[in-house]
N, C-alpha and C positions, 0 to 999 in steps of 0.2 A: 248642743242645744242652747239658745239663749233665750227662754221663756221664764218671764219673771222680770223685777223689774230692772234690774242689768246695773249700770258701772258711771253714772249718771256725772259728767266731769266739765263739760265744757258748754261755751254759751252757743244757740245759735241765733247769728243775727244776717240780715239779709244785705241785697245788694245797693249802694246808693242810689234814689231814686228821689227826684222832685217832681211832686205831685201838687200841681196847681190849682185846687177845686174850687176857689173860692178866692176877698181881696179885702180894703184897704179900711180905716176909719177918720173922718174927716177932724180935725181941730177947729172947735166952735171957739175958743177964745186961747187966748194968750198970760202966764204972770209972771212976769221978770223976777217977781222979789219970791215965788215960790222956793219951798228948800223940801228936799229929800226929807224924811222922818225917818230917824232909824227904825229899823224893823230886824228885830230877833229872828235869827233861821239857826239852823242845825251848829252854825260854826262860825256865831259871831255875831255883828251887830252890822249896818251897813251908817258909813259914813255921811252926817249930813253934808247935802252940796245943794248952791241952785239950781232950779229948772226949772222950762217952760214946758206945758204939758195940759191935758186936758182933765175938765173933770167930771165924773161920773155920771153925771146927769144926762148925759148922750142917750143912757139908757131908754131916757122919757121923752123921746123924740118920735115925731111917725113914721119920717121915713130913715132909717138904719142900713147902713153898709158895711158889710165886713168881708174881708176874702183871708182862705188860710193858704199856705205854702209849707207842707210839709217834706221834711227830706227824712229815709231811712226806711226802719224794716214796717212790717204789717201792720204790730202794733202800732205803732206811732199812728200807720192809716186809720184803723180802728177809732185811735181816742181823737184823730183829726173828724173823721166823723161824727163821734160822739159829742164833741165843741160844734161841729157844724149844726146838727141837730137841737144842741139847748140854746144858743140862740138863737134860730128860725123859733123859734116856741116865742122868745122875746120880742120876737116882731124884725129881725133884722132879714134883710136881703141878702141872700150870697151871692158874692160874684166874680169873677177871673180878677187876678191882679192886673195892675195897669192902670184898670178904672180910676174913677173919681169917688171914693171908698171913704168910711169914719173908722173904723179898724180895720188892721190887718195884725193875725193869728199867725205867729212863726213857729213853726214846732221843730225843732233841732236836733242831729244827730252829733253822735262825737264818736262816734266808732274810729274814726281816724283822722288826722291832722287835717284830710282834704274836705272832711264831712265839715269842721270847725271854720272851714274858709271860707267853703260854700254856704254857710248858715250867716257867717258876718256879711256878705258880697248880699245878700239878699237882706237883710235888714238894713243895708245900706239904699240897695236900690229900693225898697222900700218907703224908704224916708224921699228920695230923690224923687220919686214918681208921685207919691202924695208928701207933701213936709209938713200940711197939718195935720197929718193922720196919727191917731193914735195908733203907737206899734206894741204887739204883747210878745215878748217873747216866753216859749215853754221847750219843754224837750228834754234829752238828756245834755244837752251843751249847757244848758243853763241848771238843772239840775247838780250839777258835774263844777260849774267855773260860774257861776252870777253875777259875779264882780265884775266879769269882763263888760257885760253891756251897760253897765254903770255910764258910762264916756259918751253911748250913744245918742244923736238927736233923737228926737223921739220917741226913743220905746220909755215908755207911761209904767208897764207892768212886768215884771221879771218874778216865772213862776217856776216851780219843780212838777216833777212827771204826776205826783198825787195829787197837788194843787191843778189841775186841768180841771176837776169835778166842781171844783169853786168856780170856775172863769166867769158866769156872770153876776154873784158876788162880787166879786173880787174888781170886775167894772164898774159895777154900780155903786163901789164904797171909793173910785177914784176922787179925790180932793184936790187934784193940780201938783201932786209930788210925784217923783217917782218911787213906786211901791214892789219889795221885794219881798216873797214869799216862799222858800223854801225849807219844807221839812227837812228830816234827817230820814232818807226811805229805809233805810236798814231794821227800822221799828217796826214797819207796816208788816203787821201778821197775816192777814187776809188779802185775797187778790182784789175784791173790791171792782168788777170792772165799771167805766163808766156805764149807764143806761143809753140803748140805742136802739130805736125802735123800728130804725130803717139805715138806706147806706144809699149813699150818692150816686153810684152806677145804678144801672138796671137789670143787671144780670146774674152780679155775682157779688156775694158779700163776706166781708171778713169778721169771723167772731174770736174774741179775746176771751180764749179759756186760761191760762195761764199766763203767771207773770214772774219774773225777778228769776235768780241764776245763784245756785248755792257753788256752783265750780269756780276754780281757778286757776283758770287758763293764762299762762304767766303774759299772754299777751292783750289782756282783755280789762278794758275798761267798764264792760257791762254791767257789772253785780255791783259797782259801786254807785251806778244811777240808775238802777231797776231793782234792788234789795235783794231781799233770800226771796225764794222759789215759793210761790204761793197759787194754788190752783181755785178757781170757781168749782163751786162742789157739782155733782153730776146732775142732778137734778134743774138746776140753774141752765147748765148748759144745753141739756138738751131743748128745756123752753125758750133757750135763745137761736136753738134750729126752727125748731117748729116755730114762730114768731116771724123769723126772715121768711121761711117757706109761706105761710098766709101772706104776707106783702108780694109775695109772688117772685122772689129769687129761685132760680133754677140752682145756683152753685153757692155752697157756703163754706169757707177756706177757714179751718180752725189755725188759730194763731197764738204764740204765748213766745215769749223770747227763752223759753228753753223747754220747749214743748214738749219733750220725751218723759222729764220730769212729772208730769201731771198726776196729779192726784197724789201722790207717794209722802205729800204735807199733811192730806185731808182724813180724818179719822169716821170712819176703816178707809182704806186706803183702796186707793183705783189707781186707774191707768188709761194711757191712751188708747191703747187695745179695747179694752171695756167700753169707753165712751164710743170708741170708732163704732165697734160691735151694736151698740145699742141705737146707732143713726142708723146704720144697715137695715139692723133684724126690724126693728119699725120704722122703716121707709119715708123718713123723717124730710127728707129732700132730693129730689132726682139725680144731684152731685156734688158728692162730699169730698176735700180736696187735705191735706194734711202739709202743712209748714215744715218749716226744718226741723229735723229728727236725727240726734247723734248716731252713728252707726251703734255706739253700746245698746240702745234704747229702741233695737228692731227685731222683738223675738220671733220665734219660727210660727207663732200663735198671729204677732199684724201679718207678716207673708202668706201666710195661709188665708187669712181676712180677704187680703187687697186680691188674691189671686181668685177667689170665688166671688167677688163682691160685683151686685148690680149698681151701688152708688159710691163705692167709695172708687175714687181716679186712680190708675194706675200712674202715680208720678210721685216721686220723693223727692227733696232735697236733701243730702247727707256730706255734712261739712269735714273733709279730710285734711284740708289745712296745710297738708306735710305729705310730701309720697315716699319722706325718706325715716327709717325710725329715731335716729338721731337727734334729726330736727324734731322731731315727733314726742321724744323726752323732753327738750329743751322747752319745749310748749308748755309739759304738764297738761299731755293726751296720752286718754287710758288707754291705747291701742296700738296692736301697730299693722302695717300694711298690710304683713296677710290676713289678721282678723277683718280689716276693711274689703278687704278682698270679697275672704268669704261671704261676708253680708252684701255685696255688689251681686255676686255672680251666684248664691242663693236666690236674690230675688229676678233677677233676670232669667234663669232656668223655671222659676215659679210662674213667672210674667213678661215673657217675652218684649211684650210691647210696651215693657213700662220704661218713663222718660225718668234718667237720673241723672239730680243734678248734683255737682257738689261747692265746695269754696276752697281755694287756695291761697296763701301768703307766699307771696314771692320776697325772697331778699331777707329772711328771719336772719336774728344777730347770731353770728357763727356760722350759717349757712355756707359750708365750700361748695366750688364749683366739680367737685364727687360730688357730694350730695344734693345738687340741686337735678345734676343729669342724671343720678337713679330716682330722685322723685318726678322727673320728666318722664323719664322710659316707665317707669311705674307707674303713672296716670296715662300713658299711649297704651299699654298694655291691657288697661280696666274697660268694659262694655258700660263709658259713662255717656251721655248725650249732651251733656256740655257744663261749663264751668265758670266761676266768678272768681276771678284776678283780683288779690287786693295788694299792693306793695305793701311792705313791711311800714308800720306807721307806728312808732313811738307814743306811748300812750303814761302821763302821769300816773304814778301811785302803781305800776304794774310792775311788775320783776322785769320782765323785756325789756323797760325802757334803759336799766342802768348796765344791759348786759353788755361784756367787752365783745370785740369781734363783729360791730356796724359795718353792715355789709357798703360799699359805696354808694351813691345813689345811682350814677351813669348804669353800676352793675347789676343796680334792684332793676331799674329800669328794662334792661335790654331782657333779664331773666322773664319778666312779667310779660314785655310785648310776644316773647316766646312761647309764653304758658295761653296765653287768648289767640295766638293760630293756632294750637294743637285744641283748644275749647273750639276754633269759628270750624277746622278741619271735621270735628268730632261730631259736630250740630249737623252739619250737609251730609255728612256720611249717617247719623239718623234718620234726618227726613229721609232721605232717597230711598230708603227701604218702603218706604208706605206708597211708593209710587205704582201706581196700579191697583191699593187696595183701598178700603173705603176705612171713615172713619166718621166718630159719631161728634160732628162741632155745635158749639152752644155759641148762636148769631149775636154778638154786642155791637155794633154798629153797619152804617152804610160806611162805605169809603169813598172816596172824591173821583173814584174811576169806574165808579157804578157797580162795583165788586160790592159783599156781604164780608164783614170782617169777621170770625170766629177764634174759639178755641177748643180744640179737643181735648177728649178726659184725658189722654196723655201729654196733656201742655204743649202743641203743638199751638201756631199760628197758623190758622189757615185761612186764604181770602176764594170765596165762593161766587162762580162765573154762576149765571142760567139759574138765579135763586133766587126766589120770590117770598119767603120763609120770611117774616116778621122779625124784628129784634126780641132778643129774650124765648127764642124758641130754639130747638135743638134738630140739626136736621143729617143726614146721612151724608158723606159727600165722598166722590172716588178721588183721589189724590192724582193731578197729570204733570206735578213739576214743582219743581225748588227756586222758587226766588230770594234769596240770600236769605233771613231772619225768617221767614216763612216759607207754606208751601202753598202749591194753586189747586185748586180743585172744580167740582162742578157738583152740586147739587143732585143726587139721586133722587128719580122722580119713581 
């Protein structure tokens, strides 16, 4: 039995993703003899230098342009909405990057080396596509390393993951320096999330019940730009269902970068079982969806939930990392493969049709090639629906990074492109099972081929012939075929 709150050890964080929803802020003037101010943050002072940059008073403008680019997990989306939202309040316009913008909002990951690249390449072309724009960068890369965008043209504002609840302070007090602002997150006792009274899609929205990560995962730079584990109390969160549900979202995806953790800070203590439970038992929203979830943190109390449940989805994410136990120590994960087992193949005998995903590190330092092919054959053998490849990424300040036994890259490489066909193998051999049977998809767009784009409560994609069904509406559809990433269906009339 693992009911109660379990063995709470590692972070979960999601797959790289650049999310576009917004763009750029225009340079109203120029000052050569400007100079940086030092500004006190967690770990020091920052260097005066000159620069040219814009100042605050953009704010008192009528017409306003900003677009954000975010990369990383949920959260990040969340608090990118959260900044999108308090300046529409200010009067500013969102809109795709590219434009002819006065900011642009960069929110950063650093989960790995390639998130760090992808975040400089875009504040680069940032600059290149507007160069009078005022650029902000936030996230955990700047959270994490701030110095680095010191050297940058343009970016005005360099902030940490707390500092986002300031952004239009923090614009409005720009003076023509560049201005750095990051706390020490380790202090932040309360989760604090930003206020968000809506979300940029129309369908589905992400809420930020929990934050920060008290594990330590020797490969993991999380807990050091997201603090200790701090939950919004239950009461909060459920007013942040019921809130999205009145703006009219069909689906709301709770989110926290170590979500299993919840509540187990907040005095008396709850759970994500309890919260899940209580969006249920008061039918709080027609599709309640749950984020990544350590395998320790899935008692036989959420399986039994998600198997009788009218709104919570059948789909988990659960981050195994390692299919070898070995590697599995080396990580500093509480588990090992047949306890991940048994919580796979419990919830799938509970819930047949539920979609699980997991995360994998390919190439961990020490990794042999024995232990990379029984954590292969170990994951062929699991009823998962598919999985996220991350190579082995050297992360500062983590124990991983100094370990002997760096696997090669050619050899991280060839391991990983082998772990994403036994994931793309695993995804078609899911879908096909549903072929012939119906399922219930929630319509978020048209598509360019006159198709009905959805998604079903078991996180399928599916694209809807013969469907007249509105966006934002939930309609039956029988499943007739697999088109690689998706499946096709047709509209039950």
């Amino acid at each position: 039995m693992r009911d109660g709150p379990g063995f709470s050890r590692s972070l979960s964080y999601g797959t790289l993703a650049c999310f576009r929803d917004s763009s750029l802020f225009r340079q109203e003037g120029h000052w050569p003899g400007a100079v940086l101010r030092p500004i006190t943050r967690g770990f020091g002072e920052v260097p005066a230098r000159p620069l040219t940059t814009l100042s605050g008073w953009i704010l008192n403008r009528e017409m306003k342009r900003v677009s954000f680019v975010t990369l990383g997990c949920k959260t990040n989306q969340f608090e990118t909405a959260a900044m999108d939202e308090a300046l529409r309040k200010e009067g500013f316009v969102v809109v795709p990057p590219g434009q002819a913008v006065d900011v642009c909002v960069i929110n950063t990951c650093t989960v790995t080396a390639r998130t760090d690249a992808e975040s400089r390449r875009l504040i680069r072309r940032a600059h290149r596509e507007n160069p009078s724009a005022v650029i902000v960068v936030t996230g955990c890369y700047s959270q994490l390393s701030p110095e680095v965008f010191q050297g940058f043209p343009g970016v005005s504002l360099i902030i940490g993951n707390s500092e986002k609840r300031e952004l239009v302070e923090l614009l409005r007090d720009l003076d023509g320096g560049q201005q750095v602002k990051v706390a020490d997150i380790s202090r932040e006792q309360e989760a604090a999330p930003m206020p968000l009274e809506s979300f940029s899609e129309h369908t589905r929205a992400f809420l930020q019940v929990q934050n920060g990560c008290d594990s330590r995962c020797s490969y993991c730079i999380v807990p050091h730009v997201r603090g200790r584990s701090r939950s919004v109390p239950p009461d909060q969160a459920l007013q942040g269902v019921r809130a999205f549900s009145a703006q009219g979202f069909r689906e709301v995806v709770l989110t926290g970068i170590h979500l299993g953790a919840y509540g187990l800070d907040l005095t008396p203590t709850s759970s994500l079982f309890e919260l899940a439970s209580q969006v249920e038992r008061q039918r709080l929203i027609p599709r309640l969806r749950l984020g990544s979830v350590e395998p320790t943190e899935i008692p036989d109390s959420l399986i039994r939930l998600i198997a009788g449940a009218e709104t919570l989805c059948p789909h988990l994410h659960i981050p195994l990392q390692s299919g070898d136990d070995q590697v599995l120590f080396a990580m500093n994960r509480p588990y090992t493969g047949a306890f991940f087992r048994e919580v796979v193949e419990e919830l799938v005998s509970a819930v047949p049709s539920i979609f699980i995903g997991t995360d994998i590190i390919a190439g961990f330092p020490g990794e042999t090639d024995q232990e990379f092919q029984r954590g292969y054959r170990f994951l062929e053998s699991l009823p998962l629906a598919a999985f996220h490849v991350f190579p082995f990424s050297p992360r500062q300040r983590t124990p991983a990074a100094t370990m002997p036994g760096r696997v090669p890259a050619p050899v991280v490489k060839e391991r990983a492109e082998a772990l994403r066909k036994l994931s793309t193998a695993k995804k078609e051999s899911f879908f096909k099972r549903f072929i012939g049977r119906e399922l219930e998809v929630l319509i978020q767009e048209q598509g360019t081929d006159g198709t009905m784009k959805g998604l079903s409560r078991n996180y399928i994609p599916v694209s809807v012939t013969r469907c007249s069904a509105p966006v934002n509406s939930e309609v039956r559809v029988r499943v007739t075929g697999v088109e690689g990433e998706a499946v096709r269906g047709e509209a039950v009339t």
